[in-house]
N, C-alpha and C positions, 0 to 999 in steps of 0.2 A: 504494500500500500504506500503509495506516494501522497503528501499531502501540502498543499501549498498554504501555507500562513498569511503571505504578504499577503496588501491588500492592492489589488490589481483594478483597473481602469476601464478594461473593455471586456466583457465575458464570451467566449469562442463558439457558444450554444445559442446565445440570443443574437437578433441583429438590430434589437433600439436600445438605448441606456434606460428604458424602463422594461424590462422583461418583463414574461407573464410568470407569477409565483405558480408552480403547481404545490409547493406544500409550503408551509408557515412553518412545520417546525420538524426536522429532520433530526431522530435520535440511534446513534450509532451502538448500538448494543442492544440487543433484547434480553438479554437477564433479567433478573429478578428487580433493580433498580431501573432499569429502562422500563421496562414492562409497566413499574409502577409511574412511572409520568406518564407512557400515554395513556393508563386507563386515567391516572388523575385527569388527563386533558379531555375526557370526554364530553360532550355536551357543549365546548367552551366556544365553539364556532371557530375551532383552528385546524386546518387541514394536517395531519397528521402522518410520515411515516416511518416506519423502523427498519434499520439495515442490521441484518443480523448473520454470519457468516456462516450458522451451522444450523441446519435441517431443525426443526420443532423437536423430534423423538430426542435426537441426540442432546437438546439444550437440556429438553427434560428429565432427562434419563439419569443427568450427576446423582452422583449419591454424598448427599450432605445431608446437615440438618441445622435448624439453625436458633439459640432463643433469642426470642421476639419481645420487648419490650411492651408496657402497656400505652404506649405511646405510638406505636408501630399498629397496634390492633386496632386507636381511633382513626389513627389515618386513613387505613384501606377498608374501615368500616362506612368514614366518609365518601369514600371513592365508590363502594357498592360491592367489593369482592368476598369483604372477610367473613359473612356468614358460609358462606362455599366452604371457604377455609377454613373456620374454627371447629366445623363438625368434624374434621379429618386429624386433627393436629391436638398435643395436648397442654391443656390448661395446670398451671403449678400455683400452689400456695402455700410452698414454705421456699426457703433460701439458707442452706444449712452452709454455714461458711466456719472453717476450723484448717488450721496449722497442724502437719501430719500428723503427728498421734498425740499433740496437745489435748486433753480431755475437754477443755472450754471451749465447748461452741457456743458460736452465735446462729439465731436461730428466726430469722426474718419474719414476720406472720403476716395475714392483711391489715390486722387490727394495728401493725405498726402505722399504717401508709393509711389507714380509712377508707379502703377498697377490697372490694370481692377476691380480687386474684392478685397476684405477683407479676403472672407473666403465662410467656405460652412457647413451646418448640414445636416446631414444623420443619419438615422436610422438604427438601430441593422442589422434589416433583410437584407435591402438592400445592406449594406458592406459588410455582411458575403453570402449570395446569389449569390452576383456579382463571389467573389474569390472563394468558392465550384463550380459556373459553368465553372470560369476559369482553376481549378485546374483536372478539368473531361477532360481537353487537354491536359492536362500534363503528357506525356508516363512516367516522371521519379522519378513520384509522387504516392505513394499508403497510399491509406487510413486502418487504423487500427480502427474502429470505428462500433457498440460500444465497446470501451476495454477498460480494466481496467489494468496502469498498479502494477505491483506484486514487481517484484525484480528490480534493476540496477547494477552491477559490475563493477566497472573500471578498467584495466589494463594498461599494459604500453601502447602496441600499439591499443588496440580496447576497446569498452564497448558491456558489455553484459547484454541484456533486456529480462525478461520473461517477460508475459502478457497472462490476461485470456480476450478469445474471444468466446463465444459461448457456454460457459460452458469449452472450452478448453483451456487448456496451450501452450503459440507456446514461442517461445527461440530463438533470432538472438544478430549477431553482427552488430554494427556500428563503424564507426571512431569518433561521437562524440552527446550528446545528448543534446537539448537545451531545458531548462524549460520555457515553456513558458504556466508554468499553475497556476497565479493568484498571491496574494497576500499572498496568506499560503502556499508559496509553498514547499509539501514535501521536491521534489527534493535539495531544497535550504536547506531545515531545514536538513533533514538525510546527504547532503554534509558540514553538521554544519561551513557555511557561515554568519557569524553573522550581523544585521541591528541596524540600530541607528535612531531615531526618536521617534516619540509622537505621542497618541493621541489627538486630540483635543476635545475640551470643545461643538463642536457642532453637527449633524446632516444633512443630506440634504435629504428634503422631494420633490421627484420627480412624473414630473406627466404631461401627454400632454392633452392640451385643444383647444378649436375651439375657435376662433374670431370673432366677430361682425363685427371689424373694419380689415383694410386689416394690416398685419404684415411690409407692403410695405417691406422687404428682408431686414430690420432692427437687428440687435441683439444687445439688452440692456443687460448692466449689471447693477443691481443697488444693491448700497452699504445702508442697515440699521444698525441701531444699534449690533440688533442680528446677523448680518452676510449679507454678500452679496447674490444676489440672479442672475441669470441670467435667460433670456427668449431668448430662440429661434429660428428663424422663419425654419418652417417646409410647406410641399408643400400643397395647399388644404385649405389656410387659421388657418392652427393649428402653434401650438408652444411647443418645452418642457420646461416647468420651473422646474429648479433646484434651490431652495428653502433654506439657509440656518437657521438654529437656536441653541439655545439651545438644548441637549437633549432633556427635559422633555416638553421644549413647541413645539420643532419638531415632537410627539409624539402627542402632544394635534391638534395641526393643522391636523395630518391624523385622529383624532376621531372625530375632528371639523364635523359637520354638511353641505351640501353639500352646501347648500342655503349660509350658514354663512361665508364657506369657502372661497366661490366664490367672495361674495362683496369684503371680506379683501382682497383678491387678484386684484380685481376689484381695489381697493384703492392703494396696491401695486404697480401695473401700471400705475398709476398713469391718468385711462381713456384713456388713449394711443389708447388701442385694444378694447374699449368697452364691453358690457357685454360679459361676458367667459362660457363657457359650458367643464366640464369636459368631456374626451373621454376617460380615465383609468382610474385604481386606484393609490391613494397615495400611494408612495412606500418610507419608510422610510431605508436610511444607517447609519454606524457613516463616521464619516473622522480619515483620521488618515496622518502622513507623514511620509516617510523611505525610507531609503536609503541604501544596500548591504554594507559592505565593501568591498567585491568583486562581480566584475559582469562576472568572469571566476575562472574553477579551470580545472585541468587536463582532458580533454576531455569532459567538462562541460561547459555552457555557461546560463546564465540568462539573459531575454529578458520579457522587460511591469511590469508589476505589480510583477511577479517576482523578479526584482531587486530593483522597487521602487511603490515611492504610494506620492500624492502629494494632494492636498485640491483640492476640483474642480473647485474655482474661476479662471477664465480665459478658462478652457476648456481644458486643457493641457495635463490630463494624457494619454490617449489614442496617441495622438499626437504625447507622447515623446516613447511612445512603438512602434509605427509603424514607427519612426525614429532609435529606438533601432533595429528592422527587418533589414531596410533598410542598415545600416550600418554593422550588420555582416551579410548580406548576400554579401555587397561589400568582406566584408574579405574573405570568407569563397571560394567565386570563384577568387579571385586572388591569392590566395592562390594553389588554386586547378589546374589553368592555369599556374601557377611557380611551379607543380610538389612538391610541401609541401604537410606536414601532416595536415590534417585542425584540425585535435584534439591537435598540440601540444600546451603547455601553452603559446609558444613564439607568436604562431599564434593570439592562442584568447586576449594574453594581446594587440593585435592592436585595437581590438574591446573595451576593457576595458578601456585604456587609451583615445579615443576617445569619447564614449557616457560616463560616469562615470563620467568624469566633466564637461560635458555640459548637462548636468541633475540636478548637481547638483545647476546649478545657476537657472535653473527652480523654484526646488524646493525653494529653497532660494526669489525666488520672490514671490509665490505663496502666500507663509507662510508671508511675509512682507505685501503682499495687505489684506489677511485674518486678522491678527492684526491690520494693519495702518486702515481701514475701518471698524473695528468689537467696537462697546462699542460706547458710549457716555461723555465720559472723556473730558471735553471741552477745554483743551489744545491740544487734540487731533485731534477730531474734526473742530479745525480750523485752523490746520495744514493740515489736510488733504482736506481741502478748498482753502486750499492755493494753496494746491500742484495740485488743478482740474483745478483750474485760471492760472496756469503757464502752463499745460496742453494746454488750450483756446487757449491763446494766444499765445506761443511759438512753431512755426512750427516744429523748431527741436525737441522738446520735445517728441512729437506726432509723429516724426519718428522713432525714438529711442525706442518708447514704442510700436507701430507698428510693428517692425522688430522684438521682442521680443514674442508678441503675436501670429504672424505668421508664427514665426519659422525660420526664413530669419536669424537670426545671430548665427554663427555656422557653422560647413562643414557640407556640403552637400552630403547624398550617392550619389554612383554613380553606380546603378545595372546596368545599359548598359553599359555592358566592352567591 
């Protein structure tokens, strides 16, 4: 994929300086944060479409799982998808958080937060199944899939996209394009949008298993030496654990032997869920954390993993990209209802100024629990013993971090204009 940044003066598809728009707003990724803008954009009177590279079955087919915030459920409850998807996917109401075999847990309820639930995990398929059935209503939503795309061009007033479909070349204008394809993303690199962050020193070995014992709608996190690990509860008595370590020993535990695997994990949980039976395979990532310095440029806009990338302790990044949806799809139709351009940079900087620092205090937490909980340093260690006992006991504490985790502090989209 080639893609051109600059902003160019005569476009090679149209022949007047006002072309005809065939779509307002072209989104490069149909994943699970793509998918959620353009069902957010439905109804908004914006022609809509998504270029996505790889066939529906295949998008669908990852085997992930993901927890979902209660912040995450008003959104795309807003949007019309999430009863589809709550019946599939499961609902938790505790947040059991403990230091490996420290006996003092903390133990999150709703009564902390003054709500029904905590939160909820769903799977790959189910999120993105839900929103491609939803989006098959959508008269103002066309799909580009499978396509690859080729060029981008920006102008003043429009961008111009080729893409190969079928063996073929097709060539359209938009008012504005939004990357919402991953963590490398071209778009972001060829609009030479620079990021700042690290990698980290560790791994996370992911993997969904059956239970012995019931999950009873629990989600643990638990803090080791080598890194935090989370478990959680998925429907049918399974669970995915996300697994942190070292590199080389995150590596070693997917070659680990299934039998051997299983106990250490069995002892990781400390007997909780009794004997475990894997149902995938280990699947090994690194971690990393980043941050855009811009999350807009002239008829550009980044959206998920595109703008940012965060450690996976707490569950968060998907979260903050389907909050990133949510918010410039608010922009992008009141913008559109107040007769603006939605590609101009005045536009998008509302979207930027709004998610770009409340992302960034995510990340900033993230990366504080990944250290404050990762090593064996025993001034640390019993700092962070400290700080689970003040947790216990301190109601407010437990609010404050609850609100954080859930996504509750911060503005909220509002796609129902």
């Amino acid at each position: 994929m080639l893609v051109s940044s600059h902003l160019q003066t005569q476009s090679s598809c149209v022949d007047s300086s006002k072309p005809e728009i065939d779509y307002d707003v072209v989104i490069v990724g149909g994943g699970i944060v793509g998918a959620t803008l353009a069902c957010g954009l439905k109804d908004s009177g914006l022609k809509v479409t998504i270029i996505e590279s790889q066939p529906p079955e295949a998008a669908i087919g990852r085997r992930q799982a993901y927890a979902l915030t209660l912040q995450t459920g008003r959104i795309l409850k807003q949007i019309g998808v999430w009863d589809e998807i709550l019946a599939k996917i499961t609902t938790f109401y505790q947040i059991s958080l403990s230091d490996s075999d420290y006996p003092n847990v903390v133990k999150f309820l709703p009564q902390d937060l003054g709500t029904n639930e905590l939160g909820y995990v769903g799977e790959h398929g189910v999120l993105l199944s839900a929103m491609y059935d939803f989006l098959e209503q959508c008269p103002n939503v066309v799909w580009q899939c499978p396509a690859i795309l080729k060029t981008v061009n920006y102008y003043s007033d429009f961008v111009e996209i080729e893409i190969e479909k079928e063996g073929n070349s097709q060539r359209f204008c938009s008012r504005i394009v939004v990357a919402a394809d991953g963590a490398k993303s071209r778009l972001r690199e060829e609009a030479e949008i620079k990021t700042h962050g690290w990698k980290y020193w560790q791994s996370c070995i992911a993997m969904t298993i059956k239970t012995e014992k019931s999950h009873q709608n629990v989600a643990f996190e638990r803090f080791w030496p080598s890194g935090p690990m989370g478990v959680l509860p998925l429907p049918g008595n399974r669970c995915q654990v996300v697994w942190t370590a070292p590199h080389a020993e995150a590596q070693a535990l997917k070659e680990l032997d299934e039998t051997e695997f299983l106990q250490l994990l069995e002892y990781r949980t400390g007997g909780l869920l009794g004997k475990l039976e894997l149902l995938s395979d280990r699947y090994v990532y690194p971690v990393q954390l980043m941050q855009s310095d811009r999350y807009i440029q002239h008829r550009l806009a980044l959206v998920g993993d595109a703008a940012h990338c965060c450690h996976p302790v707490g569950g968060q990044g998907l979260n903050m990209g389907i909050r990133d949806a949510g918010a410039l799809a608010e922009v992008l139709k009141t913008a559109h209802h107040n007769h603006q351009d939605i590609g101009q940079e005045k536009i998008l900087k509302r979207y930027e100024n709004w998610r770009q620092k409340e992302n960034l205090i995510v990340l900033g937490l993230t990366d504080f629990l990944d250290r404050s909980f990762s090593g064996n340093w025993i001034p640390k260690v019993k700092i962070r013993r400290l700080g689970l006992g003040f947790l216990k006991k301190v109601k407010v504490f437990r609010y404050l971090a609850l609100r954080l985790m859930t996504g509750l502090i911060g503005r909220a989209p509002k796609i129902a204009l």
